[in-house]
C-alpha positions as CSV (number, residue, x, y, z in Angstrom):
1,X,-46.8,-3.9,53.3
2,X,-49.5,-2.8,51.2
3,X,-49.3,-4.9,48.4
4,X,-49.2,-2.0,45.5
5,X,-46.2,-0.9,46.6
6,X,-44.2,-3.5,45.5
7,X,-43.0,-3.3,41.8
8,X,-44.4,-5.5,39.5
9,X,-41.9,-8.9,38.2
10,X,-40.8,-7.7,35.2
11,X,-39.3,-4.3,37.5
12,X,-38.1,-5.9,40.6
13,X,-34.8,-4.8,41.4
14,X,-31.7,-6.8,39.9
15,X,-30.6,-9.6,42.4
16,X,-27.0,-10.7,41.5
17,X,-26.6,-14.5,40.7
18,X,-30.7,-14.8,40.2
19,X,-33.0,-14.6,37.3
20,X,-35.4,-11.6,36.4
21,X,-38.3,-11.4,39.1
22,X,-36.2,-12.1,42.4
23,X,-37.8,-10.3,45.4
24,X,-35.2,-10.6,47.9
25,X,-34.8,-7.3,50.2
26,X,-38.0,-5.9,48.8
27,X,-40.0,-6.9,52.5
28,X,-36.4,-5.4,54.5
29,X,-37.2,-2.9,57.3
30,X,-34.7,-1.3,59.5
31,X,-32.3,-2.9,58.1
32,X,-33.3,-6.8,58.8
33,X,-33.5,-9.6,56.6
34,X,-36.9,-10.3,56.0
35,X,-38.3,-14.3,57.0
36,X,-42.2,-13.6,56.1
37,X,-42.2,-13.1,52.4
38,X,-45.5,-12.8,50.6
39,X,-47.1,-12.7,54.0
40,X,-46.3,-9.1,54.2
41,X,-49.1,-8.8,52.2
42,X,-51.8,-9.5,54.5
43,X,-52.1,-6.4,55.9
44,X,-54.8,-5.8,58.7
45,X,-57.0,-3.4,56.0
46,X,-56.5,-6.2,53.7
47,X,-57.2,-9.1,57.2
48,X,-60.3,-6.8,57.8
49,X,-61.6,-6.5,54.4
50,X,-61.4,-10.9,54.4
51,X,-63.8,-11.1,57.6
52,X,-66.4,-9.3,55.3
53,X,-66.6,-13.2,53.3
54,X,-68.2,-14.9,56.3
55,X,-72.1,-14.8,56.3
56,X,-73.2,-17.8,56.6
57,X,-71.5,-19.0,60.0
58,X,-70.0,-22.3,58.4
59,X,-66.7,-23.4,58.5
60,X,-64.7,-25.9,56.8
61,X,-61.5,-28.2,57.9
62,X,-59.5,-28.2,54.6
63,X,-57.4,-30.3,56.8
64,X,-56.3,-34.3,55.2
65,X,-55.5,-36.8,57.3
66,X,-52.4,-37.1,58.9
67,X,-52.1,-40.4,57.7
68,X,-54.3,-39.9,54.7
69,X,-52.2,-42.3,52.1
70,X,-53.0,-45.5,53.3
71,X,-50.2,-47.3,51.4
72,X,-46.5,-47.1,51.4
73,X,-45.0,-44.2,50.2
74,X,-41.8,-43.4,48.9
75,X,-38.8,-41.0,50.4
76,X,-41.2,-40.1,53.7
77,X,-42.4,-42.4,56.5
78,X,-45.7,-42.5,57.9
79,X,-47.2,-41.1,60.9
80,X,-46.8,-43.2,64.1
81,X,-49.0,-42.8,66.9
82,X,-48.8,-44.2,70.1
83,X,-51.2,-44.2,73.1
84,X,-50.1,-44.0,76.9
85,X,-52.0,-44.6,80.2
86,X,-51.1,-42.1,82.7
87,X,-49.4,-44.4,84.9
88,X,-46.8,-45.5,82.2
89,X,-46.6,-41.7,82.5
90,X,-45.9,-42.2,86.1
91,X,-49.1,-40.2,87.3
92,X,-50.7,-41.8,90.5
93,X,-53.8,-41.6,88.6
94,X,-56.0,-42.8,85.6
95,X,-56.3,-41.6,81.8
96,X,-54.4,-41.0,79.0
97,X,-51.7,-39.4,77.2
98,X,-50.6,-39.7,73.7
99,X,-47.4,-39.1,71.2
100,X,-47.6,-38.7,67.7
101,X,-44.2,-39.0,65.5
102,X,-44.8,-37.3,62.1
103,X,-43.2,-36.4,59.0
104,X,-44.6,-33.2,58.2
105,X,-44.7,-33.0,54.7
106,X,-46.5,-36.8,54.2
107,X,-49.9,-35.3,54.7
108,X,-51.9,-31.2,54.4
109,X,-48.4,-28.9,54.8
110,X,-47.3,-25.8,54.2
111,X,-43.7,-25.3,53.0
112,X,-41.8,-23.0,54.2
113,X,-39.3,-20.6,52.8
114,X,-36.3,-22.9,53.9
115,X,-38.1,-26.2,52.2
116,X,-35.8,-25.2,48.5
117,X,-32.3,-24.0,48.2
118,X,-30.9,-22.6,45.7
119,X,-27.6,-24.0,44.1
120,X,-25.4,-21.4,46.4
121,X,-27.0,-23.2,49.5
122,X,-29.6,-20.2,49.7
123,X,-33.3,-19.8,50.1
124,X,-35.0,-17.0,50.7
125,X,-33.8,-13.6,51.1
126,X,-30.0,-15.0,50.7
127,X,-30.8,-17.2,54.4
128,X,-28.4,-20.0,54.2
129,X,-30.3,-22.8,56.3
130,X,-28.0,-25.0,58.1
131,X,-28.8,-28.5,60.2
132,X,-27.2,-26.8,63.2
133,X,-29.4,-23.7,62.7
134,X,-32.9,-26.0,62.2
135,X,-32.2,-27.5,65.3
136,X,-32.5,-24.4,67.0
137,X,-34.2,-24.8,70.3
138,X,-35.4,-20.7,70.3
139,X,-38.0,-19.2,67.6
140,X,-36.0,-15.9,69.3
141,X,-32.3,-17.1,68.0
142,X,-33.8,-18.7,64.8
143,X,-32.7,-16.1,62.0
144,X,-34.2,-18.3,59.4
145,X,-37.3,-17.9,57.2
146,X,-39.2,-20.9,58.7
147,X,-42.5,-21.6,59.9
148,X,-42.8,-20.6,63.9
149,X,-41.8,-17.4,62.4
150,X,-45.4,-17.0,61.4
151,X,-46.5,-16.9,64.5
152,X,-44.9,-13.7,65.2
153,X,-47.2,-12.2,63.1
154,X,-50.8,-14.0,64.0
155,X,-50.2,-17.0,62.0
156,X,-52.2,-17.0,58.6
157,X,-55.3,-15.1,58.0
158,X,-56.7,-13.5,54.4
159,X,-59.1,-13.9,51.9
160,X,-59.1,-17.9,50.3
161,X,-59.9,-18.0,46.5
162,X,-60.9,-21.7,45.1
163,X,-60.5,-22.4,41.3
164,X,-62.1,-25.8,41.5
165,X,-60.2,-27.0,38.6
166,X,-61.5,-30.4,38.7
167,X,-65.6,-29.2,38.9
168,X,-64.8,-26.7,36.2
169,X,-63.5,-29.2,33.5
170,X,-66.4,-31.9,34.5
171,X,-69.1,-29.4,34.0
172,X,-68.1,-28.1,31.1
173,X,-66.7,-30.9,29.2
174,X,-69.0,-33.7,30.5
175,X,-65.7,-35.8,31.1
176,X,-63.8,-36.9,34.2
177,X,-60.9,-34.9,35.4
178,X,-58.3,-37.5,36.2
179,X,-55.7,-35.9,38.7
180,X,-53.3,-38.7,37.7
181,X,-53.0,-37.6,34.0
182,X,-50.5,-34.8,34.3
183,X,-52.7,-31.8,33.2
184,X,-51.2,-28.5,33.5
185,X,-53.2,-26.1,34.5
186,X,-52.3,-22.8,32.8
187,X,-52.8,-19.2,33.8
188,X,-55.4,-18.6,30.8
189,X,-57.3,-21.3,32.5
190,X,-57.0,-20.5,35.7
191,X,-58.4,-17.1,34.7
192,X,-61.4,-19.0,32.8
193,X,-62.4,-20.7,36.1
194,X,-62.6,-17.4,37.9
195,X,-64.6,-16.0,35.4
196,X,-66.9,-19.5,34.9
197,X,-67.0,-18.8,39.0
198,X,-67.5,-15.6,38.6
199,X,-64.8,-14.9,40.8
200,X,-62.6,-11.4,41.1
201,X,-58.7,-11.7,42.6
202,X,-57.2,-9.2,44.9
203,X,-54.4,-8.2,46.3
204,X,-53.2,-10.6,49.2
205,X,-55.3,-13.0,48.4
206,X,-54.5,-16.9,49.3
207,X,-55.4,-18.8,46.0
208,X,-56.5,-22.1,45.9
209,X,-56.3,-25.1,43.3
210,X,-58.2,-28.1,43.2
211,X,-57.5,-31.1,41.2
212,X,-59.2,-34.0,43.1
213,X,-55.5,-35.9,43.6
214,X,-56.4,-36.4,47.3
215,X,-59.5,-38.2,46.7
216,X,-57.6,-40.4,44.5
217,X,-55.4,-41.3,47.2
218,X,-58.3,-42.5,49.9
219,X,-59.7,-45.0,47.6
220,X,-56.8,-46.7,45.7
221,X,-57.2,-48.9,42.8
222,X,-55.5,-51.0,40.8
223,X,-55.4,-49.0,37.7
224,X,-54.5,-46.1,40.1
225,X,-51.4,-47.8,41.2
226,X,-50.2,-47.9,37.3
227,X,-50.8,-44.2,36.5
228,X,-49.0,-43.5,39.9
229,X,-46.2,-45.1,38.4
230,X,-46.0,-42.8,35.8
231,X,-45.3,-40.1,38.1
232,X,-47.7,-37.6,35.8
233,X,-49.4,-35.3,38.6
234,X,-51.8,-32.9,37.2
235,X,-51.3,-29.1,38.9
236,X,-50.5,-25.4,38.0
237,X,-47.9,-25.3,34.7
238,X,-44.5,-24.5,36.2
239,X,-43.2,-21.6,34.0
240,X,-41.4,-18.3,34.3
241,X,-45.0,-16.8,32.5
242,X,-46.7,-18.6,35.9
243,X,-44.6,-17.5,38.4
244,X,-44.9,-13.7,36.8
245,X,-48.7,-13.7,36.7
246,X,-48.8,-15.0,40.3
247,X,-46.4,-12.3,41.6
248,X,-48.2,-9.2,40.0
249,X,-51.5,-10.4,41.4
250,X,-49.6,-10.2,44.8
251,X,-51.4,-13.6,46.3
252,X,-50.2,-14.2,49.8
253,X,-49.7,-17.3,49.4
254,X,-50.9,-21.0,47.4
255,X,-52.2,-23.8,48.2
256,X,-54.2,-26.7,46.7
257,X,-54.5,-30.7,46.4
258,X,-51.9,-31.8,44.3
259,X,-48.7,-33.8,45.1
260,X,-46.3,-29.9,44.6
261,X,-49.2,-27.8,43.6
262,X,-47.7,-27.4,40.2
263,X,-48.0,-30.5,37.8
264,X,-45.5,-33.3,37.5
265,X,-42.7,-34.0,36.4
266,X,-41.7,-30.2,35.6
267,X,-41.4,-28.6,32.0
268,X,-38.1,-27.9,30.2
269,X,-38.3,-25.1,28.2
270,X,-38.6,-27.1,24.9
271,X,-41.8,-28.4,26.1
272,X,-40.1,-32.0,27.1
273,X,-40.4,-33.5,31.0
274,X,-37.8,-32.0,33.2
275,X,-36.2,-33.8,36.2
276,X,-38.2,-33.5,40.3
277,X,-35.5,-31.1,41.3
278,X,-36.3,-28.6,38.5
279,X,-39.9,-27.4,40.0
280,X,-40.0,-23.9,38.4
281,X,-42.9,-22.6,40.9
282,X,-40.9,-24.2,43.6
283,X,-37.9,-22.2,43.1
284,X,-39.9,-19.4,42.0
285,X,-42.4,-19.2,45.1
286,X,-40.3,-20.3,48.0
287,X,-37.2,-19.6,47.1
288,X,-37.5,-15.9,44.7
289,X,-40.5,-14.4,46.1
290,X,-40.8,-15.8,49.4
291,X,-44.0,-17.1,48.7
292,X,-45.6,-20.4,51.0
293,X,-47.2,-23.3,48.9
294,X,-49.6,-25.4,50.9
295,X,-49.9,-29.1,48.9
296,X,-52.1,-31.9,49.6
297,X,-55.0,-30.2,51.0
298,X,-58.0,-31.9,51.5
299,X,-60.7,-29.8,49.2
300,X,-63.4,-31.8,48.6
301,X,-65.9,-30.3,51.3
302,X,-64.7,-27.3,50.1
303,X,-65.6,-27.7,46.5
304,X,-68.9,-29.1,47.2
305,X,-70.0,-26.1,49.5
306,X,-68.8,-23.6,47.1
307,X,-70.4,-24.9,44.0
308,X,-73.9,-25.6,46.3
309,X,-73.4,-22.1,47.1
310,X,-72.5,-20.3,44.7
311,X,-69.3,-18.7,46.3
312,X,-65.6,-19.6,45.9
313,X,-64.2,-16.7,48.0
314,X,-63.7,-17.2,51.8
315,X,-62.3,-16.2,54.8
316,X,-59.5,-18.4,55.3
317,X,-56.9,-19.0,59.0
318,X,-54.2,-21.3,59.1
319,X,-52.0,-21.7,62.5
320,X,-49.6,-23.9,61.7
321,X,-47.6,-26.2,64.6
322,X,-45.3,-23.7,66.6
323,X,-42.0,-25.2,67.1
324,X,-38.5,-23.6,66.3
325,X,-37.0,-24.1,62.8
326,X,-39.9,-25.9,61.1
327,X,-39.3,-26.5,57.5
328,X,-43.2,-27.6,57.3
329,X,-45.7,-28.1,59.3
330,X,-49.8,-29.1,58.6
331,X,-51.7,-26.1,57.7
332,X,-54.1,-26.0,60.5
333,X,-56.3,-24.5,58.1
334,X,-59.9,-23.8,58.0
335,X,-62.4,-21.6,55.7
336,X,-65.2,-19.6,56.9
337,X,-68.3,-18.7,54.8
């Protein structure tokens, strides 16, 4: 769907029972609940117009480690892998297989549009996402918003937009950026780093944030482990104004370092820490617009070639894994310069 025919937040059609700026129905055709979201926007004029960023034939995994925290970690296990000759197999013959068990939101993910609910038991588009219907053994009877759905449609593929938040502040501050301090990075500063960048959005583009949490994560320390108990995650400031700016630029989608790509622990509206399950760009993206956040990306390369080039725009694919009902997967993702 071309992008500029969508109406802008403030004149999205009333939704009953959700707040100003829900998109639901807006990506219908023929009558079908829409699963892709803010996909929809990467249309092949807009797919084309992305190949036009790669001229220098270099390409870069913004892919972490599947088991890239090193140390225990709360509510999600690591991964597991296990290695197999092919005789355990039962093969009359020699080599090896493998089997990896993994959670797919510990490491590099994209969430899908069934990762938040809504109090009714909704997420996107009204889908009501049910165990049973997860489960599903069939991407073809899987009526859900999830990930193999992307697949349908050639995966991910557009234009990738890095504000190097972290670079930004260093340079022009002569201070470290600590990820673990709970900045919130605001839409007027995002817009400074495009312009320090010298970088122009457009429609359907996939917009990157980096904070340098990741790098945190791979070399642990002592005074680490203290902030971390603080549970202040620096990211994008989740507010209504955020989730509006966001929509009327029409990204496709967001991704970027950070824990939730938007700072924690959330903002009330008086300004005071809200509670985890109060993510405004969570409920906002996934849930409202139909939009897919990509956390815990692994950006450093990525920062470092852009600043030695000069360039912060990209072309950017992501195949996720393709299995029915995935509420996440790893990004798969790569960008091309």
């Amino acid at each position: 769907m071309d992008p500029s025919s969508v109406p802008d937040f403030d004149n999205l059609p009333k939704v009953d029972g959700q707040p100003q700026g829900c998109a639901w129905g807006v990506f219908d055709k023929d009558g079908k609940k829409d699963v892709l979201g803010t996909l929809n926007f990467l249309t092949p004029p807009i797919v084309a117009a992305a190949a036009s960023e790669v001229k220098d034939g270099v390409s870069i995994s913004l892919n972490w480690p599947l088991n890239g925290i090193k140390f225990p970690f709360p509510f999600r296990k690591a991964p597991v892998h296990r290695a197999a000759t092919l005789r355990e197999a039962g093969m009359d013959m020699d080599g090896w297989d493998d089997e990896l068990e993994i959670n797919t939101q510990f490491s590099s993910q994209w969430d899908s549009l069934c990762h938040v609910t809504h109090k009714s038991g909704c997420t996107y588009n009204g889908h009501k996402p049910t165990k049973e219907g997860l489960e599903c053994q069939s991407t073809a009877d899987n009526m859900l918003p999830t990930i193999d759905r992307w697949h349908n449609r050639g995966c991910v593929v557009g234009r990738g937009v890095l504000i190097d938040f972290k670079t930004y502040i260093e340079e022009t501050t002569g201070a470290a950026f600590d990820a673990l301090d709970g900045h919130r990075i605001t839409v007027e500063e995002i817009e400074k780093v495009a312009k320090f960048q010298g970088v122009e959005f457009k429609h359907g583009d996939i917009l990157i944030v980096r904070t340098g949490y990741t790098e945190i994560l791979e070399a642990p320390t002592d005074d680490m482990f203290a902030k971390f108990s603080k549970s202040t995650l620096a990211g994008v400031h989740g507010t209504v104004d955020t989730a509006r700016w966001i929509w009327n630029k029409r990204f496709a989608a967001v991704a970027g370092d950070a824990h939730a790509f938007e700072a924690i622990p959330p903002a009330a509206p008086d300004g005071t820490a809200g509670l985890d399950n109060e993510l405004v760009l969570h409920n906002y993206f996934l849930t409202m617009f139909g939009l897919p956040i990509g956390e815990l990306w692994d950006l450093k390369e990525l920062g470092a070639y852009a600043k030695k080039t000069g360039r912060y725009s990209f072309m950017l694919t992501s195949a996720p894994l393709n299995h029915p009902g995935l509420v996440a997967s790893p990004p798969n993702a790569v960008a091309i310069f």
